[in-house]
N, C-alpha and C positions, 0 to 999 in steps of 0.2 A: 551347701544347703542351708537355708533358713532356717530360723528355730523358733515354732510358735507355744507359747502354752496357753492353752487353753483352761478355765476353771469355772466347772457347771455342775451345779446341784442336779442338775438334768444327768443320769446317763444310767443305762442297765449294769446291774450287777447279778450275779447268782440268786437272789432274792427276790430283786423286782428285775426280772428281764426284759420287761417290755418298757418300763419308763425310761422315757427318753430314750427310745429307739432312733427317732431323724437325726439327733446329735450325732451320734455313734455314726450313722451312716455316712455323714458329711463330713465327718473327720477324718473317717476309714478313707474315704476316696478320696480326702486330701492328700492322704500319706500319701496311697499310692501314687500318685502321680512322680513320689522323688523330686521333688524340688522344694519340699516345703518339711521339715520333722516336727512331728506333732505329738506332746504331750500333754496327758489330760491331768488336773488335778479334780479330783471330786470329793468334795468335801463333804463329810456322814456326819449328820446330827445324833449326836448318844445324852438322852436324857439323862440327870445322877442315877437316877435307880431304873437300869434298861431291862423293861420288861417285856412279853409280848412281842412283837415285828423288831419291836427295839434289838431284841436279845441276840436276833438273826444275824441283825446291821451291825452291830458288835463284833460279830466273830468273820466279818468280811478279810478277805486281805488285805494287805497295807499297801500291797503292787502287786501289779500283774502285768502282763506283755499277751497282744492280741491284734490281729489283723494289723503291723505296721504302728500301732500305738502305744505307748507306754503309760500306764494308766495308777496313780497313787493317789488314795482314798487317807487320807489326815481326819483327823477328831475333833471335830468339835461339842461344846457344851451346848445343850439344845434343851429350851423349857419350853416343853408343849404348849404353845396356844398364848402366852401369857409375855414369850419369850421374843417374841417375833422382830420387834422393833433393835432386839440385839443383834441378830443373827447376821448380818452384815461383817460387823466388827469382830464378833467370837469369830467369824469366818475368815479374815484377813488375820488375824494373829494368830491363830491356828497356821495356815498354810503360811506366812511367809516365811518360816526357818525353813523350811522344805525348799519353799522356789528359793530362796538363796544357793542353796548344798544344788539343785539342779540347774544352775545359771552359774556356778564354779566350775561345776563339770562338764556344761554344754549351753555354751551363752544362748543369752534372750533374746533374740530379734523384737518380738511384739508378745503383749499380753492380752488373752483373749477373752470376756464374757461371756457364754454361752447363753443368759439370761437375763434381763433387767434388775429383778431384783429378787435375791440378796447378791448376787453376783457381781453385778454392776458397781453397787459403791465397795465391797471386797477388792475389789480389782483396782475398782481406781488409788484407794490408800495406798494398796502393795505397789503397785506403780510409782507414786508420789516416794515413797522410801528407796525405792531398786531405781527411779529415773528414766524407766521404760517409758516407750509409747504403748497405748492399747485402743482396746477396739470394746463395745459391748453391742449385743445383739437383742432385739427385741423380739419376741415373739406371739405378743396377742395378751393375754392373762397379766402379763410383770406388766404391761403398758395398763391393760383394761381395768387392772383390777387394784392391785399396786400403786398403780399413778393416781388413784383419786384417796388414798389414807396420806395424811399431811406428810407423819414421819417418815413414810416410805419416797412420797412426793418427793421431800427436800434431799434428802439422799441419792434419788435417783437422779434429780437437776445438777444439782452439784458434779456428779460423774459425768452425765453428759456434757458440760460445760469443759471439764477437764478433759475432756474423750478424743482421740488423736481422729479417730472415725466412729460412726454407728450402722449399725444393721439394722433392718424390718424387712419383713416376709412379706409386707404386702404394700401398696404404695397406699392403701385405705390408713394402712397400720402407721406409714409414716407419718400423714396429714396429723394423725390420732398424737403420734411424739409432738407434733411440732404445737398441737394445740394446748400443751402442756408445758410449751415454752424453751422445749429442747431445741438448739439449734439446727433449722432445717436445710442448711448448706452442709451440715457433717453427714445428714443420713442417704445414703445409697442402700435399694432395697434390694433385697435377695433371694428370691423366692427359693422351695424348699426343693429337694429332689426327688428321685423316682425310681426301685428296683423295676428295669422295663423287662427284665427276663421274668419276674416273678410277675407282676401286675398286667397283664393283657387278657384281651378275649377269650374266654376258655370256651368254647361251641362244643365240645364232644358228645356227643349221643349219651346219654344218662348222667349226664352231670346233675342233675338235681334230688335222680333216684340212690345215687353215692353220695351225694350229701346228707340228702334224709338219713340215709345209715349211719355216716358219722356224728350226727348229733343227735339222731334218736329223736325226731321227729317227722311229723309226717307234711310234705313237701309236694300236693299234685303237680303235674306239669301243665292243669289246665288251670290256676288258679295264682293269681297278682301276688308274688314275693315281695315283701317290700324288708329294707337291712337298715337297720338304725348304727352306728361305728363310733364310739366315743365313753370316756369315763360313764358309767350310772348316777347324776351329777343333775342339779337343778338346771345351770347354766344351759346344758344341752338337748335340754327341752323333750326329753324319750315320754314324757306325762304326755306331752301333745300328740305324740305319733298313735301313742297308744289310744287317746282318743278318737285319733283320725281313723283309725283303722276299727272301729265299731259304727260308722258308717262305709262303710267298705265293705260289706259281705262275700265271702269266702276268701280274701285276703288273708296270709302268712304275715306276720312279722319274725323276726331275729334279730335281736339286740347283741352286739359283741362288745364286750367292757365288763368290766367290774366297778362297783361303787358303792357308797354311803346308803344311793336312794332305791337299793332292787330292794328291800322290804316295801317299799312303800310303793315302789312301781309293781309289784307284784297284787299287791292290795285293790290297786286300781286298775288292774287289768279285770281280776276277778268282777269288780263294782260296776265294770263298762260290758262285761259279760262276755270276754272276749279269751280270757287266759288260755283259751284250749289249742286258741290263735297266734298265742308269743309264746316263744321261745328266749327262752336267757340260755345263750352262748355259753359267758362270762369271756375268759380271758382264752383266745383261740391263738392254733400256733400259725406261725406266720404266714406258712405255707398254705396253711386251710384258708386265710382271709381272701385270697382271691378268686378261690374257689364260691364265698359264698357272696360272691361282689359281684362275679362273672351268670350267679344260676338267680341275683335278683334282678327285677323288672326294675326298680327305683330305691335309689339309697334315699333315705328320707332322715334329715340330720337337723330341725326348727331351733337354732342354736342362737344364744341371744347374743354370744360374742367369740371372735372368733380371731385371728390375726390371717391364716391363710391355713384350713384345715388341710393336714396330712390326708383324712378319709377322703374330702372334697376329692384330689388329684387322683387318690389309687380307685374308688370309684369310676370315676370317668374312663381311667387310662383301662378299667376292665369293658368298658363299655356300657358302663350303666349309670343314664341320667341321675341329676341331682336335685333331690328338692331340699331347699335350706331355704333359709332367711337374708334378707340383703346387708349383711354384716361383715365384719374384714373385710378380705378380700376376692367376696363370693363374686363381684360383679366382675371382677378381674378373669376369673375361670369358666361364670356362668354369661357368657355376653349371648350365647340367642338359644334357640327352644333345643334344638339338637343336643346340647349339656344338662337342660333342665328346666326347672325352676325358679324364681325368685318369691317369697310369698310374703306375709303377713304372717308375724307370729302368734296364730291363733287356729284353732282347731280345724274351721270350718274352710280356712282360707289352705291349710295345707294339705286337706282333702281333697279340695278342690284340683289343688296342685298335683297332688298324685295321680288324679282322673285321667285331667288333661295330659298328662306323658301316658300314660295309659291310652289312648286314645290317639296317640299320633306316636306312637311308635317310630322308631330309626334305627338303622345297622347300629350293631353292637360297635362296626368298625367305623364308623361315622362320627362315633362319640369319642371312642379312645385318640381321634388325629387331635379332636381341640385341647390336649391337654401332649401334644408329639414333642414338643419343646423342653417337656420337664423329663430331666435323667440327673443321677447323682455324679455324672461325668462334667455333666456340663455346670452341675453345682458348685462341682469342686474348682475346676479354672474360675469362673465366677469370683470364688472365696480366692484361691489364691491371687488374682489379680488385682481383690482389693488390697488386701495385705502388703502387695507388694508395693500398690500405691504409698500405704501407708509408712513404708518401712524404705524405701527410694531415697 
C-alpha cells in the first residue's frame, strides 16, 4: 500500500466541524478503497495569547484516528491578520519534525497540499528537505484571492514550479492557475464529489411543512422557496439575493452559513422590508441541508468567485436548479436551462433569473441526472490515479 500525506489547513475538527468538510470526504473515500494510506496533517494556528475560538483550537488533540485516517494537528505560531505572509514557513517548521517521526515509521510515497496557500509553499519546503515528490491542489479562493497579493503570488509560483503535479476543481480554475503563470501541463483537473445517498430528490408529502418545524419558520407550500448555501461573506453575494427577493412577492428565502456579514445582512433585509421573508439558518446539520435543497424551488448563490461550488452540485444532485453567476466553474455544471441559471451579478438581473426557472419549471429528477457523474467513489479513483501517475 502507498503512503500519501496529506497537509491542509482545510479540515473539521470538534470545534469547527463543518470547515473543510470536501477534504475530509475525499480522503475518507481515498482510504477506503485500500490501496492508498492516508495521513492528514493539519496544522492549528495558536496566537501567543489564545483567546476566544483561539482557546478552543488550543485544547484540540494532537491525534486522533477516524474513518481510515490518521489525523495529527501540530502548532503553530499564528499572528492574526498582520501574520499572514509567514504562515507558510511557521507551517513547514512546525510540521516537519512530525513528518519526519511519520515517514521513519511509515515511508512517504508522495506529499500532498490540500490548498494553495499557505499549504502549497509549506509543502513544497518540506519536500525540498525530505526529497519527496508532492502534488498541491487548488481550489478557487488560494488561486482567486491569494494569487493576486505579490508575497503570496511568489510563493505560490515558486511551489508550482517545484510541483511534481497540481490539482483544480474546475478547468475554469485551471485556465485561472495557468494565467498566473503556473505551469499548465502539470495541472489535471478534479472535480469535487458527492454523498449520493444523502443528497437526492426528497418528494415526500410534507417535506416543507417538517421543515418549517425544524427551523421555526413559516414555509407555505403555495409560495417560491428560494436557499442561499455558503459562508455569510461579501464574496457570496446573499446582499443580492436578499435584494432580489423584495421584488418577488411572497417569496421565502433561507440562508445556511454562518458569517462576519449576518449583522449587516440582517440590517438590510429589514431596509428592503423583507426580514419577515429570511430566514438565517446559520450552520445546519448535514443531514437537514438536503432536506432544505430538496423543499427549495431555486438555490440562488450570485457569488463573485468561485472554483467549483460544493452547494452548486449538492443543489442540483437534490434536484433544484441554480441560479449563480458565470464564475468557476458554473458553466461546467450549468450548460442549459434544466440546471438553471447564468446571470449578471446584479439585483435585477438575478431576479429575473429566479422568474425565469420559476416559470419553466422541470422534474426534480431531470435536474439531479446533470450532475449523475459526481460521487466521492469516483472522486477517489480520480485522486488515486493521479498519485499514482505521480509516484509510478
Amino acid at each position: 500500500m502507498k503512503h500519501v500525506l496529506c497537509l491542509s489547513t482545510l479540515f473539521p475538527n470538534a470545534t469547527n466541524p463543518r470547515f473543510g468538510t470536501f477534504v475530509a470526504r475525499s480522503l475518507e473515500a481515498l482510504a477506503a478503497r485500500g490501496d492508498w494510506r492516508v495521513t492528514i496533517v493539519n496544522p492549528i494556528g495558536i496566537p501567543p495569547l489564545a483567546l476566544g475560538r483561539y482557546r478552543a483550537l488550543a485544547k484540540l488533540p494532537e491525534y486522533e484516528e477516524g474513518r481510515g485516517l490518521a489525523i495529527y494537528r501540530p502548532r503553530f505560531t499564528l499572528v492574526p491578520r498582520f501574520g499572514v505572509r509567514l504562515n507558510a514557513s511557521a507551517i513547514a517548521k512546525a510540521a516537519l519534525p512530525l513528518i519526519r517521526r511519520i515517514h521513519a515509521d511509515q515511508p512517504i510515497d508522495l506529499l500532498d497540499a490540500q490548498f494553495f496557500y499557505p499549504d502549497g509553499p509549506a509543502v513544497c519546503w518540506i519536500a525540498q528537505q525530505m526529497g519527496l515528490p508532492f502534488s498541491i491542489k487548488a481550489r478557487g479562493a488560494d488561486i482567486m484571492f491569494w494569487g493576486r497579493k505579490e508575497f503570496a503570488h511568489d510563493q505560490m509560483l515558486e511551489a508550482a514550479n517545484r510541483a511534481t503535479g497540481l490539482l483544480a476543481v474546475s478547468h475554469e480554475l485551471a485556465g485561472q492557475m495557468a494565467i498566473l503563470d503556473m505551469p499548465r501541463d502539470k495541472i489535471t483537473v478534479h472535480y469535487t464529489g458527492l454523498d449520493r445517498d444523502r443528497f437526492r430528490p426528497l418528494g415526500h408529502v410534507g417535506l416543507r411543512s417538517n421543515l418549517a418545524e425544524s427551523l421555526g419558520f413559516e414555509l407555505p407550500d403555495d409560495t417560491p422557496l428560494l436557499v442561499t448555501v455558503g459562508a455569510l461573506i461579501e464574496r457570496k453575494g446573499q446582499e443580492l439575493a436578499i435584494g432580489a427577493l423584495a421584488s418577488l412577492p411572497e417569496a421565502r428565502l433561507v440562508l445556511v452559513g454562518k458569517g462576519d456579514d449576518e449583522p449587516h445582512l440582517r440590517r438590510l433585509a429589514r431596509d428592503f422590508g423583507v426580514d419577515d421573508r429570511v430566514h438565517f439558518a446559520g450552520s445546519v446539520d448535514h443531514d437537514l441541508l438536503p432536506v432544505i435543497l430538496s423543499a427549495a424551488d431555486v438555490m440562488v448563490l450570485p457569488t463573485r468567485s468561485e472554483g467549483l461550488a460544493n452547494a452548486w452540485v449538492e443543489a442540483l444532485a437534490c434536484g433544484t436548479p441554480v441560479v449563480t453567476c458565470d464564475v468557476g466553474g458554473a458553466r461546467e455544471l450549468i450548460a442549459g436551462d434544466t440546471a438553471g441559471r447564468l446571470v449578471e451579478r446584479d439585483i435585477e438581473a438575478i431576479a429575473a433569473g429566479i422568474r425565469d426557472v420559476l416559470a419553466n419549471q422541470t422534474s426534480p429528477e431531470a435536474v439531479a441526472v446533470t450532475v449523475e457523474r459526481f460521487s466521492w467513489g469516483s472522486n477517489a479513483a480520480e485522486l488515486a490515479a493521479y498519485y499514482d501517475r505521480l509516484t509510478d
